[in-house]
Steps between C-alpha positions, in 0.01 A plus 500: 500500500823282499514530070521936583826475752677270281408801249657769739748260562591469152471898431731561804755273373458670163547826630811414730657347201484816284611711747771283575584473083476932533803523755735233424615359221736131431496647184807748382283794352632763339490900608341644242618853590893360406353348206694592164374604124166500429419257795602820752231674657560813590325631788235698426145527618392253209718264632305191582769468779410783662130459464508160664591646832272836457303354714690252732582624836863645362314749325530774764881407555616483122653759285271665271638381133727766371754574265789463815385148567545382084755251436798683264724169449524144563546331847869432510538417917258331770492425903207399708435403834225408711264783465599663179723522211730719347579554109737724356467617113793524248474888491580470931139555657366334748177336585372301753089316585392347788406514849620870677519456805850660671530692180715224298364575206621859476222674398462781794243306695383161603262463253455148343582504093353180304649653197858635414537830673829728407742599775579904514613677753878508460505261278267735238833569266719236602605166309433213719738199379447278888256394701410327771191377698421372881217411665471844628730733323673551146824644361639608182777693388544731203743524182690788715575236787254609777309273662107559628294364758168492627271266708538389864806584678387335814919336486651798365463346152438834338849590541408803824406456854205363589436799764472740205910557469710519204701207599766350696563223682185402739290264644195430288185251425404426885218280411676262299127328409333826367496559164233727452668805639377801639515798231747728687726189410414505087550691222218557243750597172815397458784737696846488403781234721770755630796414716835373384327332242413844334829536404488166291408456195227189513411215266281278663241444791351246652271500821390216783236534724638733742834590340662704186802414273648655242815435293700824364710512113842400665353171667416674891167354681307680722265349762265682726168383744473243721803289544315236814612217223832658384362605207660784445877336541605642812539309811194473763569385816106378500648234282688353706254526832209328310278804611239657283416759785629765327632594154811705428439728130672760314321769334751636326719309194835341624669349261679171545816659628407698704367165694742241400 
């Protein structure tokens, strides 16, 4: 009967709607897990956070609650991207939620996180005071002037050759149209930026799709990834040709200097 498809009809639209209300939002909403005083919930299995998704199809990729994964001070630093966002706390961790894939989010596999997840590894007893997100990698740097990254490094935008090298000048990001990496090409927790820039004491980061900066304590920037727009401040003769064949990177720092 015509009166039960307008029914279905109806239910359908229903059901699209919520679903649609469940994943985005017009609406800034607070993250409860950064929320301060008595309003902060600490994660903990009675969380009503953490029940909500006990049973959505993160469950299996999630952190289990624990104590490492409680929120010690107040969010004093943010960066997002595309796929996932980054907070830093005023005692210097880090945390970052979203979509895994590539290993942006730090967290030692490519798991998804709907919920604020802390970053280890290196960064474990380190004070984070930068950071920086892209659509497929991240960067920080600490209170002792190191800089960390981890994600794609398709374009050399991890700061080491894309062949599995340390660094130095090369060729990198082929296939100027894939994001989405292979995993020889990413890093799953964040690994320390070496080169010149190891001997500089940094400040500041900041990250594009497919390329790296970071500004040192006596006012030095250092680029490194895929330079096919001149992105990195150095001249590329691809510039000039109008060609997009090919894409000239470094995957190690150089500072402005050393290109001017």
């Amino acid at each position: 009967p015509s009166h039960l498809s307008c029914e279905c009809s109806a239910l359908s639209s229903s059901s699209s709607s919520s679903t649609a209300n469940a994943t985005n939002s017009y609406k800034p909403r607070r993250v409860e897990t950064f929320a301060l005083g008595e309003l902060r919930r600490r994660w903990s299995s009675s969380s009503s956070l953490a029940s909500k998704y006990s049973n959505s199809s993160f469950a299996e990729s999630s952190q289990e609650p624990n104590s490492t994964n409680a929120i010690d001070s107040p969010a004093v630093s943010i960066a997002a991207s595309t796929h996932h966002t980054l907070v830093s706390t005023q005692s210097g961790q880090l945390y970052s939620f979203g979509y895994g894939k590539s290993g942006r989010l730090g967290t030692g596999d490519e798991h998804h996180r709907p919920l604020p997840t802390r970053v280890l590894g290196p960064l474990t007893k380190r004070i984070v005071v930068g950071i920086a997100a892209s659509v497929n990698h991240s960067l920080c740097c600490t209170n002792d002037g190191r800089v960390f990254a981890w994600g794609s490094n398709g374009f050399g935008q991890l700061g080491y050759s894309s062949s599995g090298g340390k660094g130095g000048d090369s060729s990198v990001g082929k296939d100027l149209n894939n994001h989405n990496n292979s995993s020889n090409n990413s890093r799953l927790s964040p690994r320390r930026v070496e080169g010149e820039i190891k001997q500089s004491f940094v400040v500041a980061v900041a990250a594009g799709d497919r390329h790296s900066v970071a500004l040192t304590k006596l006012g030095a920037v250092y680029c490194w990834g895929d330079n096919r727009s001149g992105q990195l401040g150095m001249f590329n003769s691809t510039l000039l040709s109008g060609s997009s064949s090919s894409s000239t990177g470094i995957s190690s720092p150089l500072s402005q200097s050393q290109v001017s």
